[in-house]
C-alpha positions in Angstrom: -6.0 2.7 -30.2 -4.3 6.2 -29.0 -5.5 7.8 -26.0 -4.4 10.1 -22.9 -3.7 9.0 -19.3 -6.4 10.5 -17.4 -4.9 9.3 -13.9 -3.1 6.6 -11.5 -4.1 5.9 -7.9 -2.1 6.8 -5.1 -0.5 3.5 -4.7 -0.2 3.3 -8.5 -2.0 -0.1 -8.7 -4.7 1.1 -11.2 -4.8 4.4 -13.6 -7.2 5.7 -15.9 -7.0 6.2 -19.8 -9.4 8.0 -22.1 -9.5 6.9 -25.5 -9.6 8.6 -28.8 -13.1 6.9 -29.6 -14.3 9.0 -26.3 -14.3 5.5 -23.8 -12.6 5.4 -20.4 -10.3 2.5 -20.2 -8.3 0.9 -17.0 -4.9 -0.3 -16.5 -2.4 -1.9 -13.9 1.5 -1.4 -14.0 1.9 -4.3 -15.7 0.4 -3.2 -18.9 2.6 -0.9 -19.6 5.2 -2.0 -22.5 7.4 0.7 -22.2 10.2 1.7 -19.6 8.4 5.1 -19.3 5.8 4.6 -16.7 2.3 6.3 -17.0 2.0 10.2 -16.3 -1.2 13.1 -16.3 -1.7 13.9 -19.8 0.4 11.4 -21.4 0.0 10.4 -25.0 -0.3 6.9 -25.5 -1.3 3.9 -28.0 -2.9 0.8 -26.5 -4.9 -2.5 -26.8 -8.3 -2.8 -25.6 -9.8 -6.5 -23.7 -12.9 -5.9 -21.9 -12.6 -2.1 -20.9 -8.9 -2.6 -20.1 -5.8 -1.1 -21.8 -3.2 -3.8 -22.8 0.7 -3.3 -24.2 0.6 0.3 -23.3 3.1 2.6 -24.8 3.9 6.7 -25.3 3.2 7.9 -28.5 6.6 7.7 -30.5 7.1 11.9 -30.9 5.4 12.9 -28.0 6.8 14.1 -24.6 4.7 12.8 -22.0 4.1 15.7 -19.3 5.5 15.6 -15.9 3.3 14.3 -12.9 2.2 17.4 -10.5 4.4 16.5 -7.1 2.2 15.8 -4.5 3.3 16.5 -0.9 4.2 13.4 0.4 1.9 12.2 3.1 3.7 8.9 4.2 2.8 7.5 7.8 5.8 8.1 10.2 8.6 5.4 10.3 8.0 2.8 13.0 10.6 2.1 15.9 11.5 -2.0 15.6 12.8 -1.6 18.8 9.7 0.6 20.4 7.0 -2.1 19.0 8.8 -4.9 20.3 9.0 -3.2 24.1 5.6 -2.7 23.8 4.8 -6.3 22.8 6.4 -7.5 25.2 5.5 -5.0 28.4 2.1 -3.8 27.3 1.1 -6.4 25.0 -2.2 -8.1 26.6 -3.6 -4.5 26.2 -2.5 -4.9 22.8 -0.5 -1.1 23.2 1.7 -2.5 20.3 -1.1 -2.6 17.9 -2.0 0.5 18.4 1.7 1.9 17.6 1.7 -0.3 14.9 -1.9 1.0 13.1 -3.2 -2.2 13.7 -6.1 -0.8 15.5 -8.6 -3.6 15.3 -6.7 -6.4 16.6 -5.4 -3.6 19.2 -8.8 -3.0 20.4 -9.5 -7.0 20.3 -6.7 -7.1 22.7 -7.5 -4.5 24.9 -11.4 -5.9 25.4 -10.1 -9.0 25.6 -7.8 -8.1 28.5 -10.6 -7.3 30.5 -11.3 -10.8 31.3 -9.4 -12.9 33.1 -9.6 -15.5 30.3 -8.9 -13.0 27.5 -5.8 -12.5 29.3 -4.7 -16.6 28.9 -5.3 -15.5 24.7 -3.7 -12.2 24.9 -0.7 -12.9 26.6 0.6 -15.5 24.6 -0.5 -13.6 21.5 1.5 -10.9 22.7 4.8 -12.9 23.3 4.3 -14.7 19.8 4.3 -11.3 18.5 7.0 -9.6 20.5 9.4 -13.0 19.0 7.9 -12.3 15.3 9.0 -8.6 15.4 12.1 -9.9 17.2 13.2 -12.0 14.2 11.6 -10.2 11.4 13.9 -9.0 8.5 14.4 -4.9 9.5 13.4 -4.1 5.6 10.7 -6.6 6.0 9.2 -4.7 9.4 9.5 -1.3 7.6 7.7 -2.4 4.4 4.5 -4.0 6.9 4.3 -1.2 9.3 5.8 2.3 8.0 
């Protein structure tokens, strides 16, 4: 079946295609067959399995349109360094958490510090995690937390 690529997601795990027989069909990155990836307006020929396009590829002939840039909104990179400081100085408030987006288990943290025996959970939870960010692959950090 032919079709055009309506749209991907921002994280490009799912897109959209509308088929020629007027049916909306969905599709991961690993449907597509071809080294082309999916782009806005793209002409394509597919398989269909339960409302899902299979074995994607462009339409032999056809240029498939460039995607409209989008200004980038990525989170701000994450000091290694900075988060493991916090961990370790701050870390029964869970302060670390919170620099690393990780706001409910920050806010677990912090209420928990208010006790006396929140403070037996938090502080070892906040040593275990100062050590993890400690050993943790630098590529490894930046792909978790920004």
């Amino acid at each position: 079946m032919r079709g055009q690529v309506l749209g991907v997601d921002r994280d490009g795990r799912e897109g959209r295609i509308a088929g020629d027989d007027g049916q909306r069909y969905w599709f991961e990155p690993d449907d597509w067959s071809d080294r082309i990836g999916p782009a806005v307006g793209a002409q394509v020929d597919f398989e269909v399995s339960n409302g899902r396009a299979l074995r994607i590829y462009h339409v032999p002939g056809t240029v498939a349109p460039r995607a409209v840039a989008e200004p980038a909104r990525r989170r701000p990179r994450k000091d290694k360094v900075a988060a493991i400081l916090f961990a370790f100085f701050l870390g029964t408030l869970g302060i670390h958490r919170f620099y690393l987006g990780r706001t409910g288990s920050g806010l677990i943290m912090l209420l928990l510090s208010c006790t006396l025996i929140g403070l037996f959970v938090t502080g070892p939870w906040a040593l275990i995690d100062a050590i993890r960010y400690l050993v943790m692959d630098n590529d490894d950090f930046h792909h978790r937390y920004g």
